[in-house]
C-alpha atoms as one frame of an Amber mdcrd trajectory, in Angstrom:
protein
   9.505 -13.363 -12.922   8.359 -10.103 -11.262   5.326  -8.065 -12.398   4.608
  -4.654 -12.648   4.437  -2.778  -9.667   6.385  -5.858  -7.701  10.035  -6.034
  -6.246  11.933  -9.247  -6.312  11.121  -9.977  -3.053   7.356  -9.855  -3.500
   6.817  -6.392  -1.743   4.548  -3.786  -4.092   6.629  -0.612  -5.771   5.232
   2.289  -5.449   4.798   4.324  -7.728   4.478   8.176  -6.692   4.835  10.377
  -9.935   1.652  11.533  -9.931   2.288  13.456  -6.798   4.450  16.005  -8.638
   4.860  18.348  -4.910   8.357  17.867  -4.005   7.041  18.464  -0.089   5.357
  14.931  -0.582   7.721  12.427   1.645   8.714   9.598  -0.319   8.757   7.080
   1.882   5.233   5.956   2.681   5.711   6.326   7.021   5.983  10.094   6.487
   3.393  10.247   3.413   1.150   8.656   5.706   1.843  11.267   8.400   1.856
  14.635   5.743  -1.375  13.247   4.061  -2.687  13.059   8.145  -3.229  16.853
   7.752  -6.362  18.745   5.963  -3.921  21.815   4.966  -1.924  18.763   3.054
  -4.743  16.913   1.744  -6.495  19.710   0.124  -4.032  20.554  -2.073  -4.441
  16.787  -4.448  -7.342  15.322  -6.189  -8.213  12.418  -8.351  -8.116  12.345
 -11.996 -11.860  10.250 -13.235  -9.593   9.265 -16.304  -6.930   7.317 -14.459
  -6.633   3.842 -12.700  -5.264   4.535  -9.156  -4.183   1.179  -7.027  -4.061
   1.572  -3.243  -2.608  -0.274  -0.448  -4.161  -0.461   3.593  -1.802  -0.508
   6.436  -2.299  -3.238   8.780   0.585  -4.159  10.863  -0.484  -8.167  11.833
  -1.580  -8.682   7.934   0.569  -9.706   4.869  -1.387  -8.911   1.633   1.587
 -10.912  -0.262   1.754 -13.921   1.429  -1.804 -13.317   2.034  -1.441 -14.565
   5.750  -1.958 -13.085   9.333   1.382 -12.675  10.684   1.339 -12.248  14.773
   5.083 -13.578  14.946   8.068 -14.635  13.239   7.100 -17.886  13.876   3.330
 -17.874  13.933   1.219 -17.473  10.713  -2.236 -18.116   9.686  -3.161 -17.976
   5.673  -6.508 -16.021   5.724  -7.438 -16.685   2.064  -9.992 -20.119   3.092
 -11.645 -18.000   5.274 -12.698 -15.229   2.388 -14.395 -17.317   0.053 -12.201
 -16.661  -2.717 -12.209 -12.695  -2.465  -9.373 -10.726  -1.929
């Protein structure tokens, strides 16, 4: 069973409707680089009404196996060493 916001392979959907400017990249690479730029930036906001959910890019770290991967074949689960925080 998948839940809301999750793709059968564990990954997080994104959800992107909110960003109704058809200039905005899709694919979160190039969001990442458009959203780089003040000009770009300036033009969004929040809403204090709405729930947003984010996700950080770090290229060693799984947040859904919850693990730091270096390799293929090398992997160390981080959550012990949180102390039961995400």
């Amino acid at each position: 069973m998948t839940m809301k916001g999750e793709s059968e392979n564990g990954g997080i959907t994104e959800d992107t409707t909110l960003l109704r400017d058809s200039s905005v990249p899709k694919k979160a690479e190039l969001r990442r680089k458009y959203f780089s730029k003040q000009k770009n930036l300036e033009k969004f906001y929040f809403e204090p009404n709405l729930v947003y959910t984010f996700e950080f890019f770090a290229n060693f770290f799984s947040p859904v196996r919850y693990s730091l991967e270096l390799t293929p074949y090398f992997q160390i689960d981080v959550a012990p060493y949180f102390n039961g925080y995400p």
